[in-house]
N, C-alpha and C positions, 0 to 999 in steps of 0.2 A: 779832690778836684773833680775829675771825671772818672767813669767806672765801662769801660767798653769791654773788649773779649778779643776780637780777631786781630790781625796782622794789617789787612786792610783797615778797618777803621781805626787801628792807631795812627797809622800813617796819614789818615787825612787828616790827623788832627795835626801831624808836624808840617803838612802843605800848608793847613791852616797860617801852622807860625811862617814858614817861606813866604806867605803873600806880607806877611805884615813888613818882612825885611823887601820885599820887591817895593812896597807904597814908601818906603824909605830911603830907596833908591841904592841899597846893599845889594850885595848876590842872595835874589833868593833860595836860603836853605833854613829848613825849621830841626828842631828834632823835639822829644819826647823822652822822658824818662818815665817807666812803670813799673811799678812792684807791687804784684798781687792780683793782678789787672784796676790796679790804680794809675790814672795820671799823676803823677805825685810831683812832677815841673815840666814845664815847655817853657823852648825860646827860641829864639831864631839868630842870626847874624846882624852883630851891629859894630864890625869892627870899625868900619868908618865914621859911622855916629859918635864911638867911644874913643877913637883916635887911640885904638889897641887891635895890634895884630893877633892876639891870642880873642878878643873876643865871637869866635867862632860858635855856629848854636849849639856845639856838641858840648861846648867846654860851659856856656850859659845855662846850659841845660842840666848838665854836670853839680855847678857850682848852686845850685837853686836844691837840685834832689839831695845834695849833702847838709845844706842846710835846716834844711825841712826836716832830716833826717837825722840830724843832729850828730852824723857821722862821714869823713870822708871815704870810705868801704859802704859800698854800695852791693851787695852780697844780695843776688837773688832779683837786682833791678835788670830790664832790658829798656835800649834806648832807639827810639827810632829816630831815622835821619832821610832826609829826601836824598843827600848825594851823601858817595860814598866816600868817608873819611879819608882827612890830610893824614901825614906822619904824626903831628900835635896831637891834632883829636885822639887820633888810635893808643897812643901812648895813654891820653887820659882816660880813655875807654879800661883799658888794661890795668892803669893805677887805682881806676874806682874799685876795680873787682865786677865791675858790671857781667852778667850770669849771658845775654842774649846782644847780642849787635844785630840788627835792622837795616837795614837801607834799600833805597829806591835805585835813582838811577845811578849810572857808573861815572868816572872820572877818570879821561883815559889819562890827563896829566898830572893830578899828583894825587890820587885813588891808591891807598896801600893796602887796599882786599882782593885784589887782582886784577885791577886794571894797570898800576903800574910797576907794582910789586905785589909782591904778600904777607906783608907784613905776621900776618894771621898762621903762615904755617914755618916760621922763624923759631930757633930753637932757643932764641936769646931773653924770653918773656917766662915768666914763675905764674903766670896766668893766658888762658886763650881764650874768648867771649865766643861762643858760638855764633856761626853767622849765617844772616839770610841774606840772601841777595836778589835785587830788581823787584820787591814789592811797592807795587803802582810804578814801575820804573814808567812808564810812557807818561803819565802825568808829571811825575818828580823831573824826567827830561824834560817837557815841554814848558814848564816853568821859567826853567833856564834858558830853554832856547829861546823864548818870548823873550827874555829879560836886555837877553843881548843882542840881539835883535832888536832890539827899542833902539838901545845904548849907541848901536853902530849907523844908526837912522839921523 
């Protein structure tokens, strides 16, 4: 797909996916899966369009790199995401084997990388994805905050 390098421009390519869920009238949030510094899948939120609560981008974005992949262990991929992971996504983050977690901005209500818990330093997981936390957070916030901001208008 694509072949970038840095942390910021992977993430603009998951804002990317975020506006395509805001023109859809979803919560905009995109993410990114890369191995290698390959894009290897992007998707965004479409649980509404899907009339599925599990279609979250993390888990589209998830379900595309394994297939591509031709395996569900993702060993050595990192995903990036505008906001920071539900419990679901996190879980699927951990089930992939995903090697790097990414995200922008935070989720002070159900964010499980430290906005609401931490899911991340739980002694209950046979895996922990390294994490970065707040790259492009101000853009990855202000997405959202337009979005609902429209919504509430």
């Amino acid at each position: 797909m694509t072949n970038f390098g840095s942390d910021e421009q992977f993430m603009n390519l998951a804002l990317q996916e975020a506006q395509k869920s805001k023109k859809m009238n979803e919560v905009p949030v995109g993410a990114i899966v890369v191995i290698n510094g390959e894009v290897i899948s992007k998707s965004h939120n479409k649980s509404i369009s899907q009339n599925d609560p599990t279609s979250h981008a993390e888990i589209n974005a998830l379900r595309n790199a394994a297939k591509r992949v031709g395996n569900y262990r993702l060993k050595g991929a990192s995903i990036y995401v505008t906001l920071e992971p539900c419990a679901m996504c996190y879980g699927a983050i951990v089930h992939a084997r995903i090697s790097r977690l990414i995200f922008g901005a935070y989720d002070p209500k159900t964010g499980v990388c430290g906005s609401s818990i931490k899911l991340h330093q739980q002694k209950c997981f046979n895996h922990i994805p390294e994490l970065t936390e707040g790259v492009l957070e101000k853009d990855c916030s202000l997405i959202l905050k337009d979005f609902f901001k429209e919504r509430r208008n």
